[in-house]
PyMOL Python script that loads the backbone (N, CA, C, O; Angstrom):
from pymol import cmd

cmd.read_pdbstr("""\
ATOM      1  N   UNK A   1      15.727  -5.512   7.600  1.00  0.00           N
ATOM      2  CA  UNK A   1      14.455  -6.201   7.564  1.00  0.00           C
ATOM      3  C   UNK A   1      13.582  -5.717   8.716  1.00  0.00           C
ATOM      4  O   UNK A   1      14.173  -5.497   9.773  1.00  0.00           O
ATOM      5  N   UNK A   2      12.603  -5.567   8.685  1.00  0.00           N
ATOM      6  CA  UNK A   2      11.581  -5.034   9.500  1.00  0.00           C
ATOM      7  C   UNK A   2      11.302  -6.066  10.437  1.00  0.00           C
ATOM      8  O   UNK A   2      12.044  -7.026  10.229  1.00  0.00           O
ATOM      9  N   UNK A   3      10.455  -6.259  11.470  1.00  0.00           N
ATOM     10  CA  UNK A   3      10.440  -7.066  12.408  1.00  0.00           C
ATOM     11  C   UNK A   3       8.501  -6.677  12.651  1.00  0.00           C
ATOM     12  O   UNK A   3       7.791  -5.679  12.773  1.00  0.00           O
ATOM     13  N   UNK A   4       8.358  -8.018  12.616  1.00  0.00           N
ATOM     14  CA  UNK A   4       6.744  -7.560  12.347  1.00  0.00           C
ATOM     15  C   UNK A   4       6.223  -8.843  13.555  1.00  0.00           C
ATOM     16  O   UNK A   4       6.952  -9.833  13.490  1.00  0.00           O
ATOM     17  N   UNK A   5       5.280  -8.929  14.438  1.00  0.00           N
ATOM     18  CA  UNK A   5       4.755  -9.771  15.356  1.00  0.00           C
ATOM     19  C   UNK A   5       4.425 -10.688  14.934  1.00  0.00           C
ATOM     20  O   UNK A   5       4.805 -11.757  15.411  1.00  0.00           O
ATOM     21  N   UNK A   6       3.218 -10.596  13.400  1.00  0.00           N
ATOM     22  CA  UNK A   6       2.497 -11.199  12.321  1.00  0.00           C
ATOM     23  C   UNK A   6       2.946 -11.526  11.057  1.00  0.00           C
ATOM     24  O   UNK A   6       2.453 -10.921  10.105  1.00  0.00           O
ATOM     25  N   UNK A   7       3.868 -12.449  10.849  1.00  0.00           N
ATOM     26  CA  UNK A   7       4.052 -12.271   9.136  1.00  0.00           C
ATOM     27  C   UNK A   7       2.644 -12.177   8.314  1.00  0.00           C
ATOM     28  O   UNK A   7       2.829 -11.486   7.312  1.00  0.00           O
ATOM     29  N   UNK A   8       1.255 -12.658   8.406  1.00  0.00           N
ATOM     30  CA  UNK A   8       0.736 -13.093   8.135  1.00  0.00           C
ATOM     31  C   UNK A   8      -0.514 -12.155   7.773  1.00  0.00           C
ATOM     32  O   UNK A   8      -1.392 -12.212   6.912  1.00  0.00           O
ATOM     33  N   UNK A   9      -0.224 -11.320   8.752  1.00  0.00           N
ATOM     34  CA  UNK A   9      -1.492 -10.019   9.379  1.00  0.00           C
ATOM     35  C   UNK A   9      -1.308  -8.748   8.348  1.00  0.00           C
ATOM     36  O   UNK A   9      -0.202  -8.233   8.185  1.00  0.00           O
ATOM     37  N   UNK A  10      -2.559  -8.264   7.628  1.00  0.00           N
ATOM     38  CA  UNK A  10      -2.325  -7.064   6.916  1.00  0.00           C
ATOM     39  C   UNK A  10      -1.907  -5.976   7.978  1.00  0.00           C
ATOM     40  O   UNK A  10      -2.440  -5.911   9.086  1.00  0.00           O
ATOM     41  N   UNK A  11      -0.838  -5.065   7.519  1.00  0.00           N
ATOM     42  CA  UNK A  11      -0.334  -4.052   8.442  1.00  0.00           C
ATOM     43  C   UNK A  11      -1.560  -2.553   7.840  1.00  0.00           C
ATOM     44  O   UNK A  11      -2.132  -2.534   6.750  1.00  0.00           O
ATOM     45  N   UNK A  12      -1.674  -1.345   9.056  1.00  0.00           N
ATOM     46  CA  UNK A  12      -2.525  -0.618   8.249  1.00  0.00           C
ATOM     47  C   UNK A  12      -1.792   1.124   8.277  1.00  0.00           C
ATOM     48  O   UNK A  12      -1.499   1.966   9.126  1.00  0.00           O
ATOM     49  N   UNK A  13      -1.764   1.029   7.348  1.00  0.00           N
ATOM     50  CA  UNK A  13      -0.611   2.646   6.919  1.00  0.00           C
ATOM     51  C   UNK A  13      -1.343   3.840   6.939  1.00  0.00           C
ATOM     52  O   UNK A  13      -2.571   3.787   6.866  1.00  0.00           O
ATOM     53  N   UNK A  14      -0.875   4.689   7.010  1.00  0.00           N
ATOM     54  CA  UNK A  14      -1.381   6.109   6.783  1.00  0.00           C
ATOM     55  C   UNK A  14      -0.231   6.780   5.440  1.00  0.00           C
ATOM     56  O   UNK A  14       0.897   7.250   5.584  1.00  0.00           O
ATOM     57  N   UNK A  15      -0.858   6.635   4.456  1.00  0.00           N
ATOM     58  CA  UNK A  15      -0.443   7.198   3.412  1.00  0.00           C
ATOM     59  C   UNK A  15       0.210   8.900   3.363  1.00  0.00           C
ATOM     60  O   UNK A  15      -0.476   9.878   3.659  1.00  0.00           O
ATOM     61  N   UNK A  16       1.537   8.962   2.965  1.00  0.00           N
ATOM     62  CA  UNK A  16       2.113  10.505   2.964  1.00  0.00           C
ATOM     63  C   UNK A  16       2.503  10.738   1.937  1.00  0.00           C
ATOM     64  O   UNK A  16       2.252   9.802   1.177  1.00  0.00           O
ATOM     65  N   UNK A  17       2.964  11.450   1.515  1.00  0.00           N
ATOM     66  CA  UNK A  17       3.227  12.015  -0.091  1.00  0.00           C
ATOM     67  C   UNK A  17       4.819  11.174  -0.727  1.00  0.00           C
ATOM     68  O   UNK A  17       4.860  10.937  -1.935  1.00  0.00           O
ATOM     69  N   UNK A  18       5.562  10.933  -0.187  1.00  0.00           N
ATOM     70  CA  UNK A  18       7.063  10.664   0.333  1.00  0.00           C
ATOM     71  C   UNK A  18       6.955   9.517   0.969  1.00  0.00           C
ATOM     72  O   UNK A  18       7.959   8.920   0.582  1.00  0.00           O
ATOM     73  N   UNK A  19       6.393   8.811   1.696  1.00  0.00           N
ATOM     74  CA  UNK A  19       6.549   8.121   2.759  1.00  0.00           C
ATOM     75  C   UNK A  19       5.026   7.122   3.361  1.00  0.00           C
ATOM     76  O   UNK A  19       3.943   7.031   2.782  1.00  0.00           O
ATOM     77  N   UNK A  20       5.416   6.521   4.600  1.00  0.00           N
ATOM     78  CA  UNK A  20       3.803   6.268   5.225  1.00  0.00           C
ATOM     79  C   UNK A  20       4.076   5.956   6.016  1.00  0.00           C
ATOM     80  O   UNK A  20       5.121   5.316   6.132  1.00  0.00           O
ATOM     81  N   UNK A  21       3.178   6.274   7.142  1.00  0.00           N
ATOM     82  CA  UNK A  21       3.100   5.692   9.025  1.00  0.00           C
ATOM     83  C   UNK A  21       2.210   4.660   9.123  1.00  0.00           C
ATOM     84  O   UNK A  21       1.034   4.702   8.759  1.00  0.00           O
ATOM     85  N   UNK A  22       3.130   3.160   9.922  1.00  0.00           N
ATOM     86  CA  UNK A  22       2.347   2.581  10.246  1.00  0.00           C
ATOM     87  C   UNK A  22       1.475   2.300  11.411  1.00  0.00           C
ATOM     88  O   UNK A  22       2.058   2.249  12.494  1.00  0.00           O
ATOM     89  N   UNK A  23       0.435   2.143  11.407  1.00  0.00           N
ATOM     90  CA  UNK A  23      -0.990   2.654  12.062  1.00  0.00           C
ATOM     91  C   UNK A  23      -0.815   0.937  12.835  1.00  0.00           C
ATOM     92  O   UNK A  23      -0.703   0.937  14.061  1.00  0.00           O
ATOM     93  N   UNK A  24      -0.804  -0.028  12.328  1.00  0.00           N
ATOM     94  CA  UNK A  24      -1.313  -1.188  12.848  1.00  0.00           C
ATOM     95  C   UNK A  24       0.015  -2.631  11.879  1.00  0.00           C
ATOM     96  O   UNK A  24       0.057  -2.975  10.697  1.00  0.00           O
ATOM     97  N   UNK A  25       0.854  -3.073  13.077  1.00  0.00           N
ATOM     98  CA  UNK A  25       2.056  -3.560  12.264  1.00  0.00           C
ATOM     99  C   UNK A  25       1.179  -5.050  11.401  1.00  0.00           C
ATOM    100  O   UNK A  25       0.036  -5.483  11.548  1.00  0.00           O
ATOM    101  N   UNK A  26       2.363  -5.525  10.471  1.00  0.00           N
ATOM    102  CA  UNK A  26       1.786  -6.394   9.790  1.00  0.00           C
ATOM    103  C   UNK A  26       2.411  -6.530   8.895  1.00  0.00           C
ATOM    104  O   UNK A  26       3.191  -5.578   8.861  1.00  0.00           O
ATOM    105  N   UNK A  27       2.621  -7.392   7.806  1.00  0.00           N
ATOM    106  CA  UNK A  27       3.654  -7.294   6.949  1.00  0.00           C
ATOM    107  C   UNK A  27       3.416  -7.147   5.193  1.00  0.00           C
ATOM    108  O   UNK A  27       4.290  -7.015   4.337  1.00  0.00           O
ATOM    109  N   UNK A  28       2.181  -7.209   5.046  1.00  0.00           N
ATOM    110  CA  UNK A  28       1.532  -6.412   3.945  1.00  0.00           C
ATOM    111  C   UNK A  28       0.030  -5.872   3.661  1.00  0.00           C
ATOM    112  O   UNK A  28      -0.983  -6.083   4.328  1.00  0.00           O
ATOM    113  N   UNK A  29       0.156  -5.262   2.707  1.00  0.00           N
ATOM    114  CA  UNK A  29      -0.961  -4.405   2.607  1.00  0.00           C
ATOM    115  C   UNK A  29      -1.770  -4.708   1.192  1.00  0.00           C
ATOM    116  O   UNK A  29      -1.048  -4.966   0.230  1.00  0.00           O
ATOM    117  N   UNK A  30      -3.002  -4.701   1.006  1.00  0.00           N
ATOM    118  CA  UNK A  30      -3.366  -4.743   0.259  1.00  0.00           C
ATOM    119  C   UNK A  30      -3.608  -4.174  -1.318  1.00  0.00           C
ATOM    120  O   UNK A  30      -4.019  -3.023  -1.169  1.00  0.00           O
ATOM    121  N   UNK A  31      -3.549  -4.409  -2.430  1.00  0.00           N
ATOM    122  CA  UNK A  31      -3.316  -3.317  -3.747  1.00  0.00           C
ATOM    123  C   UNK A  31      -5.110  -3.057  -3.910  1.00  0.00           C
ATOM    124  O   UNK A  31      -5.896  -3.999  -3.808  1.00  0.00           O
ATOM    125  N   UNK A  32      -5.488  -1.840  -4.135  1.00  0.00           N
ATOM    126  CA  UNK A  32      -6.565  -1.517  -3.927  1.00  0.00           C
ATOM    127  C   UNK A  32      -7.867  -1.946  -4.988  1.00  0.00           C
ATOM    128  O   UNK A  32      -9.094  -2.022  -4.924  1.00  0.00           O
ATOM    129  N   UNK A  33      -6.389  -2.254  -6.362  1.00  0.00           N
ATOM    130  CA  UNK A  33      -7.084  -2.380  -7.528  1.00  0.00           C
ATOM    131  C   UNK A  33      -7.014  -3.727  -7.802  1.00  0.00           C
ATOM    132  O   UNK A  33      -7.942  -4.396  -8.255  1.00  0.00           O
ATOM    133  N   UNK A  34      -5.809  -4.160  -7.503  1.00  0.00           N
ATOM    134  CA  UNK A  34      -5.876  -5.862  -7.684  1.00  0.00           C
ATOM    135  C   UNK A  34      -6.737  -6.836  -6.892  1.00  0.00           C
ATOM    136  O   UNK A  34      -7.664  -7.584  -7.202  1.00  0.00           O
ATOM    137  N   UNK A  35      -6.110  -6.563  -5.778  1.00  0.00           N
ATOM    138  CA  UNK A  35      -6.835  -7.228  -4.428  1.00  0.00           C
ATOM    139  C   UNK A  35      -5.403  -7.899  -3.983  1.00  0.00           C
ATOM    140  O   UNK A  35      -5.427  -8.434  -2.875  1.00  0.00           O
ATOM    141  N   UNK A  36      -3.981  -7.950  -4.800  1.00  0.00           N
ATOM    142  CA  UNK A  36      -2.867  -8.955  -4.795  1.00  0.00           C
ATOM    143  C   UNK A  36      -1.911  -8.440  -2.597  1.00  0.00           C
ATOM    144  O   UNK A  36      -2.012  -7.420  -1.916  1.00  0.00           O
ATOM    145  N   UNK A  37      -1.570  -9.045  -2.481  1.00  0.00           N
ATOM    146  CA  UNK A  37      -1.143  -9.044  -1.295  1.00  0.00           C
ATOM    147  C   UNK A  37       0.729  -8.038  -1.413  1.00  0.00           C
ATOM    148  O   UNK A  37       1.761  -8.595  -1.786  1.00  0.00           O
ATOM    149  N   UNK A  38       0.646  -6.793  -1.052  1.00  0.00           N
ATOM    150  CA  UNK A  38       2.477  -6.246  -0.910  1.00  0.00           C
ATOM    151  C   UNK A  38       2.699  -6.336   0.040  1.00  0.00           C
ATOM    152  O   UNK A  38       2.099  -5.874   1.010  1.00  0.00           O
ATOM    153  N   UNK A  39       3.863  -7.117  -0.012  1.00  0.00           N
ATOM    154  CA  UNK A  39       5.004  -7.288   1.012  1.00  0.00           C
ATOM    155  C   UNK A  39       5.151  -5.565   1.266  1.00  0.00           C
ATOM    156  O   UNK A  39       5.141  -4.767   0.330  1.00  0.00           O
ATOM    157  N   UNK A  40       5.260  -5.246   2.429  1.00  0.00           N
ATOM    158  CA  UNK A  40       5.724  -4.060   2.875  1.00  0.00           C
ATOM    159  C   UNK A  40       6.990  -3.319   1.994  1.00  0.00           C
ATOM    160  O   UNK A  40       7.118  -2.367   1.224  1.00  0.00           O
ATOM    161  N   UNK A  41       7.941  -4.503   2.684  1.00  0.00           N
ATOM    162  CA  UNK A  41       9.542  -4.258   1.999  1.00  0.00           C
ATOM    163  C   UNK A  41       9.281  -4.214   0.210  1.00  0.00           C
ATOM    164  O   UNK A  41      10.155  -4.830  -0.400  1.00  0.00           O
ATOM    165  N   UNK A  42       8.245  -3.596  -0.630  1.00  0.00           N
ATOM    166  CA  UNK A  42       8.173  -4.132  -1.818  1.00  0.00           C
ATOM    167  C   UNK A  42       7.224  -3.382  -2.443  1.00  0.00           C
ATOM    168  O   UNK A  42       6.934  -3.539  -3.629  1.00  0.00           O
ATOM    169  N   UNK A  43       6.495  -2.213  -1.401  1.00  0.00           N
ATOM    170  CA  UNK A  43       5.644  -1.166  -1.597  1.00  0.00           C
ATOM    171  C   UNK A  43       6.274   0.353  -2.302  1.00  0.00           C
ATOM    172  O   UNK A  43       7.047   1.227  -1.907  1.00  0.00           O
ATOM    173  N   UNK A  44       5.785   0.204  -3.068  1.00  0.00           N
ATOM    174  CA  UNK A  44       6.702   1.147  -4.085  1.00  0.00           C
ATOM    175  C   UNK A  44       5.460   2.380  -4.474  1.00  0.00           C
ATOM    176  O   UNK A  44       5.794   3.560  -4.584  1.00  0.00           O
ATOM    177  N   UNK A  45       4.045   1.942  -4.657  1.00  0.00           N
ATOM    178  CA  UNK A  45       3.220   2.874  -5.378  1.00  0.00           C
ATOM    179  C   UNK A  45       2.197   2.773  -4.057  1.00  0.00           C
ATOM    180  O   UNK A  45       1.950   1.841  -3.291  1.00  0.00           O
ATOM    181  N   UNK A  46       1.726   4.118  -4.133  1.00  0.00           N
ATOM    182  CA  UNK A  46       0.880   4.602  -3.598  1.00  0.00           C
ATOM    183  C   UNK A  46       0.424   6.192  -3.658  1.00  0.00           C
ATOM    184  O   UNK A  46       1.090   7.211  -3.841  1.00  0.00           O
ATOM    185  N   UNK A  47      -1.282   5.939  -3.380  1.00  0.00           N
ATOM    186  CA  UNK A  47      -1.789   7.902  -3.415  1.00  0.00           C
ATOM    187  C   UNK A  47      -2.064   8.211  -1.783  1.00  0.00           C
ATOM    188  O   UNK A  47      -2.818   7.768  -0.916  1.00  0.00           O
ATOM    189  N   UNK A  48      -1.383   8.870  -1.843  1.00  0.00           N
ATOM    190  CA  UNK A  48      -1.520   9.722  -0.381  1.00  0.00           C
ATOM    191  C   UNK A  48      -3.353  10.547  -0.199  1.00  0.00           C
ATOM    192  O   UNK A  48      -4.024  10.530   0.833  1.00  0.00           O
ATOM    193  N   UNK A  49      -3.748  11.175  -1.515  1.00  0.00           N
ATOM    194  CA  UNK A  49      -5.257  11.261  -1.271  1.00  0.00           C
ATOM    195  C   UNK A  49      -6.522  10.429  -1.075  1.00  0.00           C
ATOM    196  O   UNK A  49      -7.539  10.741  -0.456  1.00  0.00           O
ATOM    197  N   UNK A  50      -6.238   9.294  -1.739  1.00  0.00           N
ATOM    198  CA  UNK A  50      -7.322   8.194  -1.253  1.00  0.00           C
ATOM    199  C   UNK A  50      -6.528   6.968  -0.099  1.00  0.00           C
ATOM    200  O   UNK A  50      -7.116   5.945   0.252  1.00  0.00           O
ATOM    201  N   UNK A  51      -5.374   7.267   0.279  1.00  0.00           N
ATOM    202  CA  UNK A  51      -5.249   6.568   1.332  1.00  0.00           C
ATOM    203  C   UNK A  51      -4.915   4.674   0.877  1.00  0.00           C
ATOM    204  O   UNK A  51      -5.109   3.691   1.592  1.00  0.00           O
ATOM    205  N   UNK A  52      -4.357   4.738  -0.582  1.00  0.00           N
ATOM    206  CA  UNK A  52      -4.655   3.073  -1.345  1.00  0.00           C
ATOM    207  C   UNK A  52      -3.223   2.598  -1.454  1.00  0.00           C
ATOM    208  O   UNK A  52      -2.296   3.395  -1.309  1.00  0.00           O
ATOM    209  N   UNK A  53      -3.103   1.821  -1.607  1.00  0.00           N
ATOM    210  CA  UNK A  53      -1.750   1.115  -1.551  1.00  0.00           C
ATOM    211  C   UNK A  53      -1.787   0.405  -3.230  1.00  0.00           C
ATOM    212  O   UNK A  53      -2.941   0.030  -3.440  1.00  0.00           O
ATOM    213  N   UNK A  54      -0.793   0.100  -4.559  1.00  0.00           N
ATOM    214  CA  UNK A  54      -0.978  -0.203  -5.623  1.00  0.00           C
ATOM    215  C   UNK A  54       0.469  -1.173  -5.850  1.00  0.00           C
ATOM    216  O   UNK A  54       1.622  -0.813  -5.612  1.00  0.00           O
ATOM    217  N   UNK A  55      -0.054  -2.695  -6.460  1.00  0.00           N
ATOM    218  CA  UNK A  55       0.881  -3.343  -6.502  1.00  0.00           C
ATOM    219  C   UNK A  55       2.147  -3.163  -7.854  1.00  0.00           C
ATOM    220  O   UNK A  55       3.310  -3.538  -8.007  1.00  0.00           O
ATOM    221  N   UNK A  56       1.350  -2.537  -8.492  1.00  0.00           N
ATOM    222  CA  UNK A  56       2.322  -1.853  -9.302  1.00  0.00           C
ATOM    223  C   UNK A  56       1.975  -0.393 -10.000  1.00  0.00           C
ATOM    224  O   UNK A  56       0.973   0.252  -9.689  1.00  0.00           O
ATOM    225  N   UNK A  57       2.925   0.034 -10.970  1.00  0.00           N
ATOM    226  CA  UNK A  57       2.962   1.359 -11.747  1.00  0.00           C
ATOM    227  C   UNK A  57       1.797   1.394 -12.643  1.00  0.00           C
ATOM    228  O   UNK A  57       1.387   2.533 -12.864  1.00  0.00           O
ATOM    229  N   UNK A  58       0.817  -0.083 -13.524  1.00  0.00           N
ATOM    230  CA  UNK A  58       0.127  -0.116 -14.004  1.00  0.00           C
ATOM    231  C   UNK A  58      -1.452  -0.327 -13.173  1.00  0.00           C
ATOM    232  O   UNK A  58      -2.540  -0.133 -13.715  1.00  0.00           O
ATOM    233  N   UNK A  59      -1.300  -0.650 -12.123  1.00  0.00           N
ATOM    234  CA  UNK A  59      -2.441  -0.462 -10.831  1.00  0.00           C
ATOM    235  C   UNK A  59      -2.760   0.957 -10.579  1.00  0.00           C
ATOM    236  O   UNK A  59      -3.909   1.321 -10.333  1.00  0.00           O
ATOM    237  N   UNK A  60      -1.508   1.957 -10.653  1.00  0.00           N
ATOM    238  CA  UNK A  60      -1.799   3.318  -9.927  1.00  0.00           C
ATOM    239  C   UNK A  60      -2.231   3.583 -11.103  1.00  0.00           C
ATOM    240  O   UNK A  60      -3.367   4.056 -11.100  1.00  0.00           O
ATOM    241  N   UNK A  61      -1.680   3.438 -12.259  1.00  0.00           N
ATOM    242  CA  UNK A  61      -2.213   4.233 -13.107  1.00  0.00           C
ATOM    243  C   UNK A  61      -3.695   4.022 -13.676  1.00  0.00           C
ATOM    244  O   UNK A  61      -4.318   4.887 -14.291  1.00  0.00           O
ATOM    245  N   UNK A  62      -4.097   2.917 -13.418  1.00  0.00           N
ATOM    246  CA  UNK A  62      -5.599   2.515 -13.842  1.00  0.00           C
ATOM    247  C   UNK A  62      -6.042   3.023 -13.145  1.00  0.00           C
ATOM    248  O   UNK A  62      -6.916   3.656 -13.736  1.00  0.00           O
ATOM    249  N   UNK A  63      -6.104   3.353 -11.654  1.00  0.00           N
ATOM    250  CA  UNK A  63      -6.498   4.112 -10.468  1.00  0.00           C
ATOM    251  C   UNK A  63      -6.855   5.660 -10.965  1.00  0.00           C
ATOM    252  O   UNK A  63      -7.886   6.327 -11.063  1.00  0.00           O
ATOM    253  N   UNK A  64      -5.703   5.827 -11.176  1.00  0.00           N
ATOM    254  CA  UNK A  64      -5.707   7.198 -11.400  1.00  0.00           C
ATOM    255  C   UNK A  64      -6.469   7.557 -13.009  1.00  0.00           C
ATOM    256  O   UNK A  64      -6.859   8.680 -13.331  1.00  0.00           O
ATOM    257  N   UNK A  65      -6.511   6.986 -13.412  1.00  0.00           N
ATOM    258  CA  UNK A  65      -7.787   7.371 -14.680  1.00  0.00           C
ATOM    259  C   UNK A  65      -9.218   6.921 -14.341  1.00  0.00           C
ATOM    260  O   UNK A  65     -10.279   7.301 -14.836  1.00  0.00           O
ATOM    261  N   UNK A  66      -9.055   6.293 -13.668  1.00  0.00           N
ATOM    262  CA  UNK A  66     -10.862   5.878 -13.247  1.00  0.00           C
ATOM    263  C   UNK A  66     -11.373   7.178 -11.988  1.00  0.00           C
ATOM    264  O   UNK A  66     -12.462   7.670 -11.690  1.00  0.00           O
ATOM    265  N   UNK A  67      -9.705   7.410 -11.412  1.00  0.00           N
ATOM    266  CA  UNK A  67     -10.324   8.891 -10.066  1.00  0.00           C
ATOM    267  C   UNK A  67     -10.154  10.340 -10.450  1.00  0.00           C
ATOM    268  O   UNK A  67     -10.732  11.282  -9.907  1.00  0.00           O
ATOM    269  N   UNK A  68      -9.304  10.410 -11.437  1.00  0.00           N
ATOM    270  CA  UNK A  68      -8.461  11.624 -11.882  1.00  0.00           C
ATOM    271  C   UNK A  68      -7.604  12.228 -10.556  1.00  0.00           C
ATOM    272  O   UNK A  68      -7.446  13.444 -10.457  1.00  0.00           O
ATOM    273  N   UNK A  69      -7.185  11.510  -9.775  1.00  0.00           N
ATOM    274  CA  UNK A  69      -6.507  11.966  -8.636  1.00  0.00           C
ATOM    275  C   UNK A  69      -5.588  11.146  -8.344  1.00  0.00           C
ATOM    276  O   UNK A  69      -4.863  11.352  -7.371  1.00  0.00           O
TER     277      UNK A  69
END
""", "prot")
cmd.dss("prot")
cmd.show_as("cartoon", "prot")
cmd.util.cbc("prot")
cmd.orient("prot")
């Protein structure tokens, strides 16, 4: 389990292809398309080119037809 200062506080990531660095701790992040709140431990989708975080497989993919990226 991660150990976060803030349960409460959005954390802010730097998106990687594989992976992500966190920039600012916190314990979730926002879905770009929903607006719905991810638990860190629970972040599964994301695009490393626009930098977005997606609460699920059907978020990225609406994403990704509205950006083509």
């Amino acid at each position: 389990m991660l150990n976060f200062t803030n349960p409460n506080r959005e954390a802010k990531l730097s998106y990687g292809s594989s992976d992500y660095l966190i920039l600012a701790a916190g314990s979730y992040v926002l879905c770009a398309v929903t607006g719905k709140r991810i638990p860190l431990e629970e972040l599964k989708y994301w695009n490393d080119d626009l930098q977005e975080a997606y609460a699920d497989a059907a978020a990225s993919l609406k994403r990704l037809r509205e950006t083509g990226s």
